[in-house]
ZAKE-261065 format. One record per residue (C-alpha): x, y, z; residue number from 1; residue in one letter. Coordinates in pm, 1 decimal. Example, Ala and Ser with C-alpha at 12.3 -4.5 7.8 and 13.67 -1.06 7.14 Angstrom:
# residues 2
<rec east="1230.0" north="-450.0" up="780.0" nr="1" rest="A"/>
<rec east="1367.0" north="-106.0" up="714.0" nr="2" rest="S"/>
# end
This chain:
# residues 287
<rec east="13322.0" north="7641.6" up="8123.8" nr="1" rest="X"/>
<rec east="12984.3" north="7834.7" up="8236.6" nr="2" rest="X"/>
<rec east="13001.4" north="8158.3" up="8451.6" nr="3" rest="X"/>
<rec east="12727.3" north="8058.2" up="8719.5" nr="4" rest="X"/>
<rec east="12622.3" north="8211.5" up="9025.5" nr="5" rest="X"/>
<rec east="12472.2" north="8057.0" up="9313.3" nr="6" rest="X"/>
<rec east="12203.1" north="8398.1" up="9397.6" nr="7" rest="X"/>
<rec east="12107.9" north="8669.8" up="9170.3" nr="8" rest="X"/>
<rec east="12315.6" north="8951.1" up="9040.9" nr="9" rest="X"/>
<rec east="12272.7" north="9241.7" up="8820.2" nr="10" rest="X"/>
<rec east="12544.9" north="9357.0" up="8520.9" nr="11" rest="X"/>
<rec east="12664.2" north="9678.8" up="8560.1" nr="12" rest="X"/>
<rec east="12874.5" north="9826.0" up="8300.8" nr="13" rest="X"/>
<rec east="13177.7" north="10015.8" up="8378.7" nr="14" rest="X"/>
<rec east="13065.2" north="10336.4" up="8276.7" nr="15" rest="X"/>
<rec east="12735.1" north="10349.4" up="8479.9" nr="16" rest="X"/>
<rec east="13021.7" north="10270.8" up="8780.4" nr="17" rest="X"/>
<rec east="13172.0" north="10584.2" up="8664.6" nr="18" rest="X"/>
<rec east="12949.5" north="10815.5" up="8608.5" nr="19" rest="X"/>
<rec east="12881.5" north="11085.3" up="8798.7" nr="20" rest="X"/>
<rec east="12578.5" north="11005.4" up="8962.0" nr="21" rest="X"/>
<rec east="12461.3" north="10941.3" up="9320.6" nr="22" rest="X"/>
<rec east="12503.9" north="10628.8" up="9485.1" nr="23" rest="X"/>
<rec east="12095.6" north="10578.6" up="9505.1" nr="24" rest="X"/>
<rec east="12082.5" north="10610.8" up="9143.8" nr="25" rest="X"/>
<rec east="12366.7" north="10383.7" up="9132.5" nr="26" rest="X"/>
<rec east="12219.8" north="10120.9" up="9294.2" nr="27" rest="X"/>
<rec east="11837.4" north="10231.7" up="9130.1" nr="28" rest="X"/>
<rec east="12032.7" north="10159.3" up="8806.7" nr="29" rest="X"/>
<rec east="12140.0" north="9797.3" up="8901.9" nr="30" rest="X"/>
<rec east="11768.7" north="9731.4" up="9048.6" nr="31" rest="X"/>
<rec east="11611.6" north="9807.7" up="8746.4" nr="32" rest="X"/>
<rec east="11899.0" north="9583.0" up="8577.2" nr="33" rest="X"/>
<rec east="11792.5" north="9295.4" up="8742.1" nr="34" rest="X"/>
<rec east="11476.2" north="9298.2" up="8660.9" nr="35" rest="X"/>
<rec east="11479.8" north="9458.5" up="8310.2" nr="36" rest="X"/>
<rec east="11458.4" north="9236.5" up="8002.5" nr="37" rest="X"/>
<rec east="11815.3" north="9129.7" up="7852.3" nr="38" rest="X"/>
<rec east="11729.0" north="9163.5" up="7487.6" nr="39" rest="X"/>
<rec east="11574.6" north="9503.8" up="7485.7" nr="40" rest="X"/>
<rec east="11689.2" north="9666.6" up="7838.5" nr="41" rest="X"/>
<rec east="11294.1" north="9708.1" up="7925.9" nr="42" rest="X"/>
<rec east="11235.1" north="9718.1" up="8295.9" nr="43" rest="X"/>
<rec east="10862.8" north="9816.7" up="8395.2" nr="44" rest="X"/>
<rec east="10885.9" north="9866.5" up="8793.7" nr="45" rest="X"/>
<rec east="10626.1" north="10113.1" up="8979.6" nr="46" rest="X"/>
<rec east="10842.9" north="10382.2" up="9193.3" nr="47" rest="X"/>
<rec east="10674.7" north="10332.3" up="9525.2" nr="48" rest="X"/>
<rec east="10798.5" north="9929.9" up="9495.1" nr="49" rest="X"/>
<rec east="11121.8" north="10089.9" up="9356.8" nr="50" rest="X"/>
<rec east="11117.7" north="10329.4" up="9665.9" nr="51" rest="X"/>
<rec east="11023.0" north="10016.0" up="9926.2" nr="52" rest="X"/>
<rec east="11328.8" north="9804.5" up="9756.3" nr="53" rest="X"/>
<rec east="11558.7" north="10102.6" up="9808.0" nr="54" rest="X"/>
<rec east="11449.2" north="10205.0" up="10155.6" nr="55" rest="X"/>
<rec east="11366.7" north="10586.8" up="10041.1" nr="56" rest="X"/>
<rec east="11101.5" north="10809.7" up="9962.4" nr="57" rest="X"/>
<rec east="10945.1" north="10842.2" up="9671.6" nr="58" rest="X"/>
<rec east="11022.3" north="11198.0" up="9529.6" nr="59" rest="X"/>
<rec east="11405.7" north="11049.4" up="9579.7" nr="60" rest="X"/>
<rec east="11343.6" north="10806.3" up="9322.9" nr="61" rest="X"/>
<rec east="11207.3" north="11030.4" up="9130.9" nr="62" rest="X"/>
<rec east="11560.7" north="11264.6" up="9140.8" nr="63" rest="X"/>
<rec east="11775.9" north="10929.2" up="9115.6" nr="64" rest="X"/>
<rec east="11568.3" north="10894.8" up="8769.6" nr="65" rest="X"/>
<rec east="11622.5" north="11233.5" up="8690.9" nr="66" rest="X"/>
<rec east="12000.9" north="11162.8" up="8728.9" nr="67" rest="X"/>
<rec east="12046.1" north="10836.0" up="8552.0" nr="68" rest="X"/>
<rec east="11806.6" north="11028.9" up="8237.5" nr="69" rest="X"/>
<rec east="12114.8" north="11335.3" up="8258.8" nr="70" rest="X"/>
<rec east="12386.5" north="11068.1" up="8241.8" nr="71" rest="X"/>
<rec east="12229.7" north="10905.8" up="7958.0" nr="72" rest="X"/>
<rec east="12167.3" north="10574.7" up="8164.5" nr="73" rest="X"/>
<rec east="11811.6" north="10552.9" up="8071.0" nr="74" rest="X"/>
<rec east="11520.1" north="10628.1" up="7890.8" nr="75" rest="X"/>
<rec east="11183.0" north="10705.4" up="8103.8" nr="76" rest="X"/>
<rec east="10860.0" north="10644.3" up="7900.0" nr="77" rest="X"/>
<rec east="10563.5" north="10790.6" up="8096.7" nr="78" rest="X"/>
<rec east="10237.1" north="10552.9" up="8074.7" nr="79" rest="X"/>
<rec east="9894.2" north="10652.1" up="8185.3" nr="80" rest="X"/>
<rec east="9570.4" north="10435.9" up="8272.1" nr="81" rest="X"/>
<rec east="9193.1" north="10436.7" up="8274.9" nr="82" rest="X"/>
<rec east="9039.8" north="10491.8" up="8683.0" nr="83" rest="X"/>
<rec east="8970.4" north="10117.0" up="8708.6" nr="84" rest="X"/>
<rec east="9353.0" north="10038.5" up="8574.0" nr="85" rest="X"/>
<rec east="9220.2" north="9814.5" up="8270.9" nr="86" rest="X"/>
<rec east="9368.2" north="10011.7" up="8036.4" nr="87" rest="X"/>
<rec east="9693.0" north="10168.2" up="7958.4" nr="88" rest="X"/>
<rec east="9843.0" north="10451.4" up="7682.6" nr="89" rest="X"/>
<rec east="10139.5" north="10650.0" up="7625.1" nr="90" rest="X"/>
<rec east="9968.8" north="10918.7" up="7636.2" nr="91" rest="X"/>
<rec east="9750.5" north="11118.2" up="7868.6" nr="92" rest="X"/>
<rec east="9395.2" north="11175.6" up="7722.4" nr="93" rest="X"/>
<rec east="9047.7" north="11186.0" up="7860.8" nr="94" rest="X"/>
<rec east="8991.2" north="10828.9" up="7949.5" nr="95" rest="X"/>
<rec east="9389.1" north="10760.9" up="8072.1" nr="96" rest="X"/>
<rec east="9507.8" north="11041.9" up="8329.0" nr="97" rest="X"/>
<rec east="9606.6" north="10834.8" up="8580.3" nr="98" rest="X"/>
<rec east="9942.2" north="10812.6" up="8613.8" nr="99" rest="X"/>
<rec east="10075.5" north="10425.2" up="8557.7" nr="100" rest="X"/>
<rec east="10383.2" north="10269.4" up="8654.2" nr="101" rest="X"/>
<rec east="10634.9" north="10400.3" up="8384.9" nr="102" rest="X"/>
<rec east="10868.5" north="10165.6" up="8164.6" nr="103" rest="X"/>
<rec east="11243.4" north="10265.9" up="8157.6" nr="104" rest="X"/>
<rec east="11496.5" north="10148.6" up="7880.3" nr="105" rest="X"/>
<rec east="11815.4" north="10093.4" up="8034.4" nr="106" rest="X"/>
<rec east="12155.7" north="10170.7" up="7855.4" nr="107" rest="X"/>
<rec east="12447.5" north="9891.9" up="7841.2" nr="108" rest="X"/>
<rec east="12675.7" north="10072.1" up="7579.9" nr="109" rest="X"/>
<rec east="12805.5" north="10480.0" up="7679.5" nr="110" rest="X"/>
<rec east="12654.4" north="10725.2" up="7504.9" nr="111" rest="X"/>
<rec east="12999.8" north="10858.2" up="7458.5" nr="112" rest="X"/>
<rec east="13159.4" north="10506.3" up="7301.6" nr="113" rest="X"/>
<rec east="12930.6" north="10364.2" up="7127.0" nr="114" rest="X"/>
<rec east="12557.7" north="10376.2" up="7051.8" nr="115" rest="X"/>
<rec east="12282.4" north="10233.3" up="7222.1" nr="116" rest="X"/>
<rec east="12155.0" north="9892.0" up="7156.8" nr="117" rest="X"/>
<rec east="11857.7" north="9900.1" up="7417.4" nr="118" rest="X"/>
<rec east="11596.7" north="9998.4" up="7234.3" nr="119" rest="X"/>
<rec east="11245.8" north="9860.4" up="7307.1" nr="120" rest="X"/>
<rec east="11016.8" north="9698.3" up="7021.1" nr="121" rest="X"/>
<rec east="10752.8" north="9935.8" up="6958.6" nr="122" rest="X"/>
<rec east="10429.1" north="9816.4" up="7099.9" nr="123" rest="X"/>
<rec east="10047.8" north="9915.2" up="7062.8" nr="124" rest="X"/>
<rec east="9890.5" north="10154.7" up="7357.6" nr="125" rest="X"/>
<rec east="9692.6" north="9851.5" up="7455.2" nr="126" rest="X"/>
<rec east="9953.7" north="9609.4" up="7442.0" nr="127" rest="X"/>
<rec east="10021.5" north="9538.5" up="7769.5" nr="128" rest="X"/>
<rec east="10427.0" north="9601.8" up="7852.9" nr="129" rest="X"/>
<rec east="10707.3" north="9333.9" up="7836.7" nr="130" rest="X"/>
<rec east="10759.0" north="9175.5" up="8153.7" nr="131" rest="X"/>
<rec east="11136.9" north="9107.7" up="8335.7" nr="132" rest="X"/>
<rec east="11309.6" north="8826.0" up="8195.3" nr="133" rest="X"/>
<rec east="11322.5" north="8545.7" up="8447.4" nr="134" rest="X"/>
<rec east="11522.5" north="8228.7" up="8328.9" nr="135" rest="X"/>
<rec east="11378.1" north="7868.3" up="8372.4" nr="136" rest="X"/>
<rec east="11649.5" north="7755.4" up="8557.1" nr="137" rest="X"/>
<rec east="11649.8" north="8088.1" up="8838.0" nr="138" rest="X"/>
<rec east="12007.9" north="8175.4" up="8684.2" nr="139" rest="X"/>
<rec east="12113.2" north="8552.5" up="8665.9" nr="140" rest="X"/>
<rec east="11983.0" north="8726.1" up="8343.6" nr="141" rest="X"/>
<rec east="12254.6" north="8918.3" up="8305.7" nr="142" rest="X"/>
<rec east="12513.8" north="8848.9" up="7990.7" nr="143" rest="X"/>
<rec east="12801.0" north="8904.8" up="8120.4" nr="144" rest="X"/>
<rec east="13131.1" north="8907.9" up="7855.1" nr="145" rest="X"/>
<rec east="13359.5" north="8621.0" up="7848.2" nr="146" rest="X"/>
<rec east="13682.0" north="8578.1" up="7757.8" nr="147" rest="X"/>
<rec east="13926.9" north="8374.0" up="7658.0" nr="148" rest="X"/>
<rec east="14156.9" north="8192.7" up="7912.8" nr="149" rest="X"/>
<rec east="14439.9" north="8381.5" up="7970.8" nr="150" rest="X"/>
<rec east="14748.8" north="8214.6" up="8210.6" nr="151" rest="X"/>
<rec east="14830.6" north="8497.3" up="8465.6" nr="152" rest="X"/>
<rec east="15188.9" north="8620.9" up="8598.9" nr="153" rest="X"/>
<rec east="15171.5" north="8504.6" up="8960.3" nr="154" rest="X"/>
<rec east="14934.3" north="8225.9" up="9108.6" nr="155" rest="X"/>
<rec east="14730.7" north="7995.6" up="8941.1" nr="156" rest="X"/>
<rec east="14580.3" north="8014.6" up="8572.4" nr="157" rest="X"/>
<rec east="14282.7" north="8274.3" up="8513.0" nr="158" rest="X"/>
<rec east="13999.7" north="8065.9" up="8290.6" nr="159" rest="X"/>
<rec east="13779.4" north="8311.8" up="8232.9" nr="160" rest="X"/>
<rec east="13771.4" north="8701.6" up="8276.6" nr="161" rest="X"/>
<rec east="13485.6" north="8990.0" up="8268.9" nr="162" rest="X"/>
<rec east="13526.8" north="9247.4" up="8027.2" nr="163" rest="X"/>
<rec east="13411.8" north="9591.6" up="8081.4" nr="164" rest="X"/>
<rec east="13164.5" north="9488.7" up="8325.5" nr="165" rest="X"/>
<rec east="13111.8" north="9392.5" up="8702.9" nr="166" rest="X"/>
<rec east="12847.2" north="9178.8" up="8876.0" nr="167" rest="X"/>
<rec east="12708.0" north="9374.9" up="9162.1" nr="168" rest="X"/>
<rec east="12518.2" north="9108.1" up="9407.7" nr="169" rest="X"/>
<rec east="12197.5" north="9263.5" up="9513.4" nr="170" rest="X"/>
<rec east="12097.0" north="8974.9" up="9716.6" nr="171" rest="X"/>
<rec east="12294.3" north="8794.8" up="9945.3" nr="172" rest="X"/>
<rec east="12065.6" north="8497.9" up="10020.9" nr="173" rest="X"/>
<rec east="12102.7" north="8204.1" up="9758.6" nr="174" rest="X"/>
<rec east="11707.2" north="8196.9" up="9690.9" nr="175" rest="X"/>
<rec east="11526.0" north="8438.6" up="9478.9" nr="176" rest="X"/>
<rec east="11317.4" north="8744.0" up="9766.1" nr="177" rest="X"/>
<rec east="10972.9" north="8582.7" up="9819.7" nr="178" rest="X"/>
<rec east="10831.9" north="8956.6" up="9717.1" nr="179" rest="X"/>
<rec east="10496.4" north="9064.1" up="9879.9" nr="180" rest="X"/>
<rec east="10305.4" north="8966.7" up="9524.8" nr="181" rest="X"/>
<rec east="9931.8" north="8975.1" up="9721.0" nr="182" rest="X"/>
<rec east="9910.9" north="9370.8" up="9613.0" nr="183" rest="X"/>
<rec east="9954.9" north="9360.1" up="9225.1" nr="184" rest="X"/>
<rec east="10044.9" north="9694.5" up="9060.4" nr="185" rest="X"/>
<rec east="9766.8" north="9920.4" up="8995.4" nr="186" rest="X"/>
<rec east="9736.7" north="10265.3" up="8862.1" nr="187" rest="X"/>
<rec east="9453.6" north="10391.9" up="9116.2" nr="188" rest="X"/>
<rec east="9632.0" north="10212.2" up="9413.4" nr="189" rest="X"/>
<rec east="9951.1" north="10397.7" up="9320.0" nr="190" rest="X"/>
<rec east="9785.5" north="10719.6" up="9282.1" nr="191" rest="X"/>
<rec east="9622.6" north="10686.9" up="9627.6" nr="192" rest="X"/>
<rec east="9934.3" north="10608.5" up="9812.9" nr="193" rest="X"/>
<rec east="10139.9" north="10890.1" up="9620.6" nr="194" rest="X"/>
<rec east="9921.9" north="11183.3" up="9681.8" nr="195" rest="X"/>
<rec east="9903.6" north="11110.3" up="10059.9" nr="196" rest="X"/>
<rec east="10300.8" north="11022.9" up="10116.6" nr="197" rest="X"/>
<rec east="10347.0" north="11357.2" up="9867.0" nr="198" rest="X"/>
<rec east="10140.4" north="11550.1" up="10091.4" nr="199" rest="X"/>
<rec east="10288.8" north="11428.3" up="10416.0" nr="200" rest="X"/>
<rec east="10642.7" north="11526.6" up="10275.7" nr="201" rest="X"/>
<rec east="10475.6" north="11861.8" up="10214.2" nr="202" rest="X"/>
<rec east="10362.6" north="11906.6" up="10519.4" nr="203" rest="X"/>
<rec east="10694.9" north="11834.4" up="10683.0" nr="204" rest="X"/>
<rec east="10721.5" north="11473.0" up="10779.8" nr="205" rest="X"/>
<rec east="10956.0" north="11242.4" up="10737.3" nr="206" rest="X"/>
<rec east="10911.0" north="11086.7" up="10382.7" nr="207" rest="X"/>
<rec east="10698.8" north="10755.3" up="10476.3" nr="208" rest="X"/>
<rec east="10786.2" north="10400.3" up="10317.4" nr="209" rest="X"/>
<rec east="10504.7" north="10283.3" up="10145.3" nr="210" rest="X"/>
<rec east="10439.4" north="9949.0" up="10191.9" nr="211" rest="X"/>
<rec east="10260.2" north="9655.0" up="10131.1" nr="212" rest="X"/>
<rec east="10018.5" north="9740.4" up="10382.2" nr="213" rest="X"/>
<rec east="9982.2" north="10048.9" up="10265.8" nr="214" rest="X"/>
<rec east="9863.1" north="9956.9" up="9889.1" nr="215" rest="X"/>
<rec east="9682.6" north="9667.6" up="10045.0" nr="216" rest="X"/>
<rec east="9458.5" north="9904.3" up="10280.5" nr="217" rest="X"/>
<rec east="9418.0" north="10159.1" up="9974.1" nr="218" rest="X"/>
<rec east="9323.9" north="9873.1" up="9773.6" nr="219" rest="X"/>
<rec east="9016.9" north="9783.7" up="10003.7" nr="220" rest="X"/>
<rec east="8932.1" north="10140.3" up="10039.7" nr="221" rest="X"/>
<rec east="8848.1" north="10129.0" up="9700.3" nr="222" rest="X"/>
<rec east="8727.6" north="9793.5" up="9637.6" nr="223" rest="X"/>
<rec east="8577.3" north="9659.4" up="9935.2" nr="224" rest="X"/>
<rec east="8429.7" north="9988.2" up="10075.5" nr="225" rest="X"/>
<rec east="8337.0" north="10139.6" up="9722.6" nr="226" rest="X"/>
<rec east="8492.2" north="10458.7" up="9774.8" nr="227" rest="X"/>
<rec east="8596.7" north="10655.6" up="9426.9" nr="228" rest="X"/>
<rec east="8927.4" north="10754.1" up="9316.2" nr="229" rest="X"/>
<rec east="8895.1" north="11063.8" up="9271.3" nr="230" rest="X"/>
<rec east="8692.1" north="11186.1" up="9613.5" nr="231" rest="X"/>
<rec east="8920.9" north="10998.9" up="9798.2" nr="232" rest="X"/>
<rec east="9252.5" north="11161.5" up="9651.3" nr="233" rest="X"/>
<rec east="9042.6" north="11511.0" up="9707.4" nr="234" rest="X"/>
<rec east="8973.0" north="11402.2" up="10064.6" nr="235" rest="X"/>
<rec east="9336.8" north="11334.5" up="10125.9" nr="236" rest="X"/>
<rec east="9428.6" north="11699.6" up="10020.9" nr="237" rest="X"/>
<rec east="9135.5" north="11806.0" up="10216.4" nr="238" rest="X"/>
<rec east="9272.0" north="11651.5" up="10552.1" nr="239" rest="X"/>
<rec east="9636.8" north="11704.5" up="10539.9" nr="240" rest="X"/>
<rec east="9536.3" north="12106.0" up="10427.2" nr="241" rest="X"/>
<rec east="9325.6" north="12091.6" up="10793.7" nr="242" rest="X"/>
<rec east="9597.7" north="12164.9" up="11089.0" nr="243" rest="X"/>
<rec east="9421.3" north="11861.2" up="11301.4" nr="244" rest="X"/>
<rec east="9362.7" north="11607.0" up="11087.2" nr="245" rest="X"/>
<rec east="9693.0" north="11643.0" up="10934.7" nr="246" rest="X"/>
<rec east="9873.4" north="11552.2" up="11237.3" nr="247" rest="X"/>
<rec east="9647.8" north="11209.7" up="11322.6" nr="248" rest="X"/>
<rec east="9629.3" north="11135.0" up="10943.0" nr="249" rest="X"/>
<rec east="9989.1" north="10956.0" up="10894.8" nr="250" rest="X"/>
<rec east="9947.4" north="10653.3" up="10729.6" nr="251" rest="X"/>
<rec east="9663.8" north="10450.3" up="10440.9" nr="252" rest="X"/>
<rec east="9564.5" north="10262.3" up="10736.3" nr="253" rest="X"/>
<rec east="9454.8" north="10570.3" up="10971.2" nr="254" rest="X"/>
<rec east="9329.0" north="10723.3" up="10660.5" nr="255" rest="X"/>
<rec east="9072.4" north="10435.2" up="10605.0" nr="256" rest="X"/>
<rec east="8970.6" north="10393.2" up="10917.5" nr="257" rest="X"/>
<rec east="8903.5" north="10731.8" up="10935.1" nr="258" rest="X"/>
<rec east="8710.4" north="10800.0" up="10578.8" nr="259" rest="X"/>
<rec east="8397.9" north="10799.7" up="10726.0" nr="260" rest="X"/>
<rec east="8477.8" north="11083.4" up="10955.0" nr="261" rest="X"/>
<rec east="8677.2" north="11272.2" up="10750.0" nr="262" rest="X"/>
<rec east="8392.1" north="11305.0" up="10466.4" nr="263" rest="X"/>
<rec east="8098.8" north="11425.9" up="10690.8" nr="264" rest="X"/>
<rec east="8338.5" north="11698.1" up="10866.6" nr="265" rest="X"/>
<rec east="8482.4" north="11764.2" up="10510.5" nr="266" rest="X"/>
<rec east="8075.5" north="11822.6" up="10429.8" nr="267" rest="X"/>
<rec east="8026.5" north="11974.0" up="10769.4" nr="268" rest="X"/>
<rec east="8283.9" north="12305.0" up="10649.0" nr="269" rest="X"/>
<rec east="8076.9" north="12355.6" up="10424.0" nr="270" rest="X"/>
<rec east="7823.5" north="12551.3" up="10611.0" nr="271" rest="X"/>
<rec east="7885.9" north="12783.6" up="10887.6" nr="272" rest="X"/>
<rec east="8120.3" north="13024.3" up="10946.1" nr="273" rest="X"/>
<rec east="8455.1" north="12948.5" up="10842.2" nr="274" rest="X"/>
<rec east="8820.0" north="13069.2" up="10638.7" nr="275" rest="X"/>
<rec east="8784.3" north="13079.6" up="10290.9" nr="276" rest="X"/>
<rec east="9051.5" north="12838.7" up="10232.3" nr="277" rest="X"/>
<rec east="8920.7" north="12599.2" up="10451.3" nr="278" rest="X"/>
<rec east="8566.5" north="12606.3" up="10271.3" nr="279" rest="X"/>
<rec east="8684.5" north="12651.5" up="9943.1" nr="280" rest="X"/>
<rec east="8874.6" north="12310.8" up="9969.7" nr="281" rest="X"/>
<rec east="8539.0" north="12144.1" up="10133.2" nr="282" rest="X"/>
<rec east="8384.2" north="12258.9" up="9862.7" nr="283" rest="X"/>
<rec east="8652.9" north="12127.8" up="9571.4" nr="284" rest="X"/>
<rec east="8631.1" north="11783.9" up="9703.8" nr="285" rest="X"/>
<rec east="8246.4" north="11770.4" up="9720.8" nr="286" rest="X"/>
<rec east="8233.3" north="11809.9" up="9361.9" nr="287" rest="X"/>
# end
């Protein structure tokens, strides 16, 4: 008899369940589950989709990680990409310092029981990443133990039982989510949406989801209106550092709309008579 499953679930091992980590990286653990590979654990997810699935912020994603690393849960292994997002290392040179969605390993056995099996195959710098398994037939990827029927005490017979694991049901509905797939990931496009929800948070507002819409407009920004990578991330600091423009400037959307603006009066500090701090970050993203 075959365990099946009407919807998708993830595998979680009993020891992730009791570990002592938060309940966000509980359930960031069983995300990346679902959609890592079964054979080698190798999930490749970028952390504002992560943070959009989750319904948090960024830089909370980034502590869940920071948790599951501590318990020995996973393995983060940073990646970095060219400005155009063509290219991808393992390391952070000249050509790749943007930072690219990273690939996490995740761990089935306990690092106190028994030793890891999830360990990824090696691959090239240029070899693009393993993707999530996704079965033909739209079952569950997870492999799930199964034993052998046992008859129990009281009420009818027990055919098959999980060992040492327990199927967490991330979705409820019995079709796979039809994710927003018109933004692909993309290094630049991450980087863009990053630095402004960072600097929001550091400017004390409420951590902001970033969303489809928000890659989609940063997307345009670049490609449709031609605007570099690296003046616009310099214009972002250079707006939420000004005390008006850092109230109206709350979203990719406004922040678009707005470029035009915001570069001539980010050009217009530079003359005149003005605080140093305000000219000396003019100045740092005019060049």
């Amino acid at each position: 008899m075959n365990l099946a499953a009407d919807n998708y679930f993830a595998v979680v091992p009993e020891w992730v369940i009791d570990a002592e980590i938060s309940d966000r990286a509980f359930r960031l653990w069983a995300v990346l589950r679902r959609r890592s590979d079964k054979s080698t654990g190798f999930a490749r997810e970028s952390r504002t989709k992560l943070a959009t699935r989750l319904r948090t912020s960024v830089k909370s994603i980034d502590r869940a990680l920071r948790e599951l690393e501590a318990a020995g849960a996973i393995t983060v292994h940073a990646r970095w990409a060219n400005a155009a997002g063509s290219s991808y290392s393992f390391t952070r040179d000249a050509e790749h310092s943007v930072r690219a969605p990273s690939g996490y390993v995740l761990k089935t056995a306990s690092p106190v029981s028994g030793s890891d099996t999830g360990v990824p195959t090696p691959v090239a710098d240029d070899e693009p990443l393993p993707e999530a398994g996704t079965p033909a037939s739209g079952s569950d990827t997870g492999d799930a133990g199964v034993g052998t029927p046992v008859t129990g005490r009281v009420g009818p017979p027990v055919t098959h039982v999980l060992r040492e694991v327990v199927p967490i049901e991330i979705l409820s509905s019995a079709t796979p989510p039809k994710e927003e797939s018109a933004e692909p990931d993309r290094a630049d496009v991450d980087a863009l949406c990053n630095r402004l929800a960072d600097r929001m948070i550091d400017n004390g507002c409420k951590p902001p989801t970033i969303t489809t819409a928000w890659r989609r407009e940063a997307r345009l920004l670049l490609d449709r209106d031609g605007y570099k990578l690296d003046k616009a991330l310099r214009l972002i600091d250079w707006c939420q550092d000004d005390p008006f423009w850092r109230a109206n400037i709350r979203s990719m959307a406004t922040f678009r709309r707005q470029y035009e603006q915001l570069r001539l009066k980010a050009t217009s500090r530079l003359v005149g008579t003005h605080k140093a701090g305000a000219i000396e970050s003019g100045r740092a993203w005019q060049e």
